[in-house]
N, C-alpha and C positions, 0 to 999 in steps of 0.2 A: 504494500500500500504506500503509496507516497504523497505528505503533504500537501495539501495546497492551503494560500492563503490569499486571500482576498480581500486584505491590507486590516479587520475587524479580527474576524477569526477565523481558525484553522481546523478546513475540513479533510478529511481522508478518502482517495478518492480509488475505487477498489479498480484491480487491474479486469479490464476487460477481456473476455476470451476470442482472441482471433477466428474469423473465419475465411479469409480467405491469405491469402501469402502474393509477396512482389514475385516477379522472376528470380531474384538473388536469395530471397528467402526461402523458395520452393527448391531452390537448387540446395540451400544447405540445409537443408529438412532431408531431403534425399540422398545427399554426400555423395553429389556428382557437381560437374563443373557445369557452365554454364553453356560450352557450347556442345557437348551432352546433353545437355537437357534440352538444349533448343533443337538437336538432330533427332533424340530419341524419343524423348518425351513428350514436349510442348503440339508435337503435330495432332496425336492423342487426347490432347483435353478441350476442353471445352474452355474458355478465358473470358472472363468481364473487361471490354474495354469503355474507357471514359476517357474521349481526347487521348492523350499520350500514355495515359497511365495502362497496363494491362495486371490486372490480377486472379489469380491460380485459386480458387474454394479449396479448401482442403479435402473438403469430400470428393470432389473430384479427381484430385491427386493421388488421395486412398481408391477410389474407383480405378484408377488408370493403370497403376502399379498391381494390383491385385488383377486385371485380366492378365496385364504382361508377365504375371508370376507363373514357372517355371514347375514341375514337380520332378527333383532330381532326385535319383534313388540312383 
């Protein structure tokens, strides 16, 4: 939780839970580079664009990694 103040008093302001991720975030969430992710991955999902911004839903990420999951025996 981190402070805020608003020059009276001081409230605590609870950390939000992400739902979606940048492209650099998505990439270190998956511990692959970026331009991996942009050959392998990113063609695979689905992405919110706004203007410039592109961002990755997490559940989409888990959606996309979990079809490209492998069953090695």
């Amino acid at each position: 939780m981190a402070p805020v103040s608003d020059g009276a008093a001081v409230t605590t302001v609870e950390p939000v839970p992400r739902i979606a991720l940048t492209q650099q975030e998505a990439c270190a969430s998956l511990g692959c580079s970026e331009e991996f992710f942009v050959e392998h991955v990113r063609p695979y999902l689905r992405v919110v664009r706004r203007g410039r911004k592109r961002l990755f839903p997490i559940a989409e990420l888990r959606r996309a990694i979990d079809e490209m999951a492998e069953n090695v025996f």
